[in-house]
Kinemage of the C-alpha trace (Angstrom):
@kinemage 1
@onewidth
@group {chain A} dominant
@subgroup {mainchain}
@vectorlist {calphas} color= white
{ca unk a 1} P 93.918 94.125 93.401
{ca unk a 2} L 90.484 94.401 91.564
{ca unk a 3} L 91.544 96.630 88.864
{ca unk a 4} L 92.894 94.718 86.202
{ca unk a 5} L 94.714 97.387 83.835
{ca unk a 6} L 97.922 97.749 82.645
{ca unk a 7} L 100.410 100.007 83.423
{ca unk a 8} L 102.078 101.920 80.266
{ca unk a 9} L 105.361 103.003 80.953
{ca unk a 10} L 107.325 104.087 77.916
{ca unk a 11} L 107.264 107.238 76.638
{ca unk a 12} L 109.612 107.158 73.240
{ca unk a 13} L 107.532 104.293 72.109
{ca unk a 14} L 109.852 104.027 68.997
{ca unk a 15} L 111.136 100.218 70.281
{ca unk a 16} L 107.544 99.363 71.599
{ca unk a 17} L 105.733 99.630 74.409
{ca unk a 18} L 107.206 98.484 78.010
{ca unk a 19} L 103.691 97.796 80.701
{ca unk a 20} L 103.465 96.474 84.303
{ca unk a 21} L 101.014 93.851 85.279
{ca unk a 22} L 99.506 95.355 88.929
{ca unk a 23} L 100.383 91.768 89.876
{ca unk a 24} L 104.189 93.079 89.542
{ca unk a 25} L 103.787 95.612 91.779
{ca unk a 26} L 102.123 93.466 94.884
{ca unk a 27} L 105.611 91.473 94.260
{ca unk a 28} L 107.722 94.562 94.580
{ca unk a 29} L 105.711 95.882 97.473
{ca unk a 30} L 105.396 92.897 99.458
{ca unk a 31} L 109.099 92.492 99.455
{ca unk a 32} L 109.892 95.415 100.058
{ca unk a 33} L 107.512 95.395 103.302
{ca unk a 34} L 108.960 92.252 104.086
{ca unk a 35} L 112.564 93.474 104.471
{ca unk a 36} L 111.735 96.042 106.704
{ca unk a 37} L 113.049 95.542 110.795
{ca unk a 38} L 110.018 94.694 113.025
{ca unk a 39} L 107.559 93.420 109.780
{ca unk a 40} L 106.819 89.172 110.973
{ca unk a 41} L 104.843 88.707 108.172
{ca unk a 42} L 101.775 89.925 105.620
{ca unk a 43} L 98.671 89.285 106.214
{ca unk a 44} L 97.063 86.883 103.501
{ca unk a 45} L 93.535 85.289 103.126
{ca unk a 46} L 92.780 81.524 103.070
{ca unk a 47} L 93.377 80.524 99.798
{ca unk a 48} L 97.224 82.128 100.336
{ca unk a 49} L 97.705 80.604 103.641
{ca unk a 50} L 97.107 77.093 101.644
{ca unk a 51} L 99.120 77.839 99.079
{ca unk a 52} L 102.190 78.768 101.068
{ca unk a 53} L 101.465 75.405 103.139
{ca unk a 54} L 102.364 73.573 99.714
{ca unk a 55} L 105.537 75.344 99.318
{ca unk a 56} L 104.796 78.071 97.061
{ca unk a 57} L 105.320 81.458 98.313
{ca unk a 58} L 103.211 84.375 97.589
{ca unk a 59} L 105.045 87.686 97.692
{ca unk a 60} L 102.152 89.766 97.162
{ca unk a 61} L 100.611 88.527 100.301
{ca unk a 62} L 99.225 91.251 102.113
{ca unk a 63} L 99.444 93.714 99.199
{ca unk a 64} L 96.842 95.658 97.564
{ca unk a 65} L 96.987 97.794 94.743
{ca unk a 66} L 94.775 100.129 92.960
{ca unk a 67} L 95.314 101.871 89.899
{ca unk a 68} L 93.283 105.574 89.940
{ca unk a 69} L 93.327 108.406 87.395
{ca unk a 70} L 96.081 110.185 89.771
{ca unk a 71} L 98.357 107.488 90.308
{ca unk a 72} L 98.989 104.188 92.107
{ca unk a 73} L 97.443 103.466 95.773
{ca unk a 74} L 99.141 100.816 97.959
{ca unk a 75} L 97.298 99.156 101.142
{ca unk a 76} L 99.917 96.584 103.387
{ca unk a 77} L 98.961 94.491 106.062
{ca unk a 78} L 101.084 93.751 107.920
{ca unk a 79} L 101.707 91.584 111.230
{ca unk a 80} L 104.725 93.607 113.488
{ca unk a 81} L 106.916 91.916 116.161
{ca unk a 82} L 106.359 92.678 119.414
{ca unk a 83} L 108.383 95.206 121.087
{ca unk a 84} L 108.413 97.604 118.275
{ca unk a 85} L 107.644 101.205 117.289
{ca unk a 86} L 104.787 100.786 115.464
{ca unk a 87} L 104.873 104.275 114.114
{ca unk a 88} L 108.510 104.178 113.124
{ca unk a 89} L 108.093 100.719 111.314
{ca unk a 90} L 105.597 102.082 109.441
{ca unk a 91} L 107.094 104.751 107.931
{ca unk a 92} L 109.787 102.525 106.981
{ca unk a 93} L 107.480 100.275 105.227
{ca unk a 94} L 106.090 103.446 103.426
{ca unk a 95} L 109.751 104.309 102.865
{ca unk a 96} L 111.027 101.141 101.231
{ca unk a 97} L 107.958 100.453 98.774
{ca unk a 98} L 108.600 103.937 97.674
{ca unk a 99} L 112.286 103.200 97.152
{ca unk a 100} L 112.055 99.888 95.986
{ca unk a 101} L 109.236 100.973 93.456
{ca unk a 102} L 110.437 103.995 92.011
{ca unk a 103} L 113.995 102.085 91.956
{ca unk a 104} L 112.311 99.168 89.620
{ca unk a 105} L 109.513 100.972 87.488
{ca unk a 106} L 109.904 104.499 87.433
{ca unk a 107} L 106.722 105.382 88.543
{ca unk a 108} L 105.502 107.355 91.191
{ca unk a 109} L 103.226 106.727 93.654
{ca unk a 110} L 100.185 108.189 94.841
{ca unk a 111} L 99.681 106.588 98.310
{ca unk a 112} L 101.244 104.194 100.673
{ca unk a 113} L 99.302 103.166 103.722
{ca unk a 114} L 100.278 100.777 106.473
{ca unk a 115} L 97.438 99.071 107.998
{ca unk a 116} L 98.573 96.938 111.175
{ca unk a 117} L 96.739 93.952 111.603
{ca unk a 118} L 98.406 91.962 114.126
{ca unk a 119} L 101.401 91.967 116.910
{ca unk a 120} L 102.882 89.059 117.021
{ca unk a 121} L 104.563 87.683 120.309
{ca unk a 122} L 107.362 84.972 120.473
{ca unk a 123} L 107.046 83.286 124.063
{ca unk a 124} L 109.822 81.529 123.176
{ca unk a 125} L 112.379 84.844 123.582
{ca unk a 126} L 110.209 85.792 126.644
{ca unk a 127} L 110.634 82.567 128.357
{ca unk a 128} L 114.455 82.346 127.717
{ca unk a 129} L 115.123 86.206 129.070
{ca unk a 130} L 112.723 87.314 131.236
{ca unk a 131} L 114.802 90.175 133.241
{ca unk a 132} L 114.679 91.782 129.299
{ca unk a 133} L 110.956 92.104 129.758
């Protein structure tokens, strides 16, 4: 998120004005990525891993936004379980941000993309079923 602006909503400005912080938007996004089948996590940087490690969770983990002259651009990163189609969890991450966003603020977006960063394998399962395998 390096662009800092405000998002202006309202149109019939007669009661005032109604904006959204970019900051809302990771939140939105990253939850909505989050609920998705097959997503084990976001990818964060350092300073969020710490954070999280003191209890605090960071829902925009993973989440970037950016705010152009046509409309709003959404990068994920995201960490997938193993054992899962890629492409079709991907498009349900695009899916769901849509959704979830348009559901929330009105507004619509410009791009979602999915960058996969990571598979993540539990050798627990594995070691408890192996004839699934």
């Amino acid at each position: 998120m390096q662009d800092n602006r405000i998002l202006n909503v309202s149109e019939d400005t007669s009661l005032g004005n109604v904006e959204i912080a970019p900051e809302v938007i990771e939140v939105i996004a990253g939850i909505a990525a989050n609920e998705v089948k097959g997503v084990a996590q976001m990818r964060g940087n350092f300073a969020s891993n710490v954070t999280e490690r003191f209890g605090k969770k960071n829902h925009g983990k993973g989440i970037k936004v950016e705010l152009t002259d046509k409309g709003i651009k959404i990068d994920t990163y995201s960490v997938l379980e193993y054992g899962v189609s890629i492409p079709t969890v991907a498009q349900q991450i695009q899916d769901n941000i849509r959704q979830a966003l348009k559901n929330m603020t009105a507004l619509e977006i410009e791009e979602v993309n999915v960058h996969i960063v990571a598979v993540q394998i539990d050798t627990k399962e594995e070691e408890g079923s192996p004839e699934e395998v």
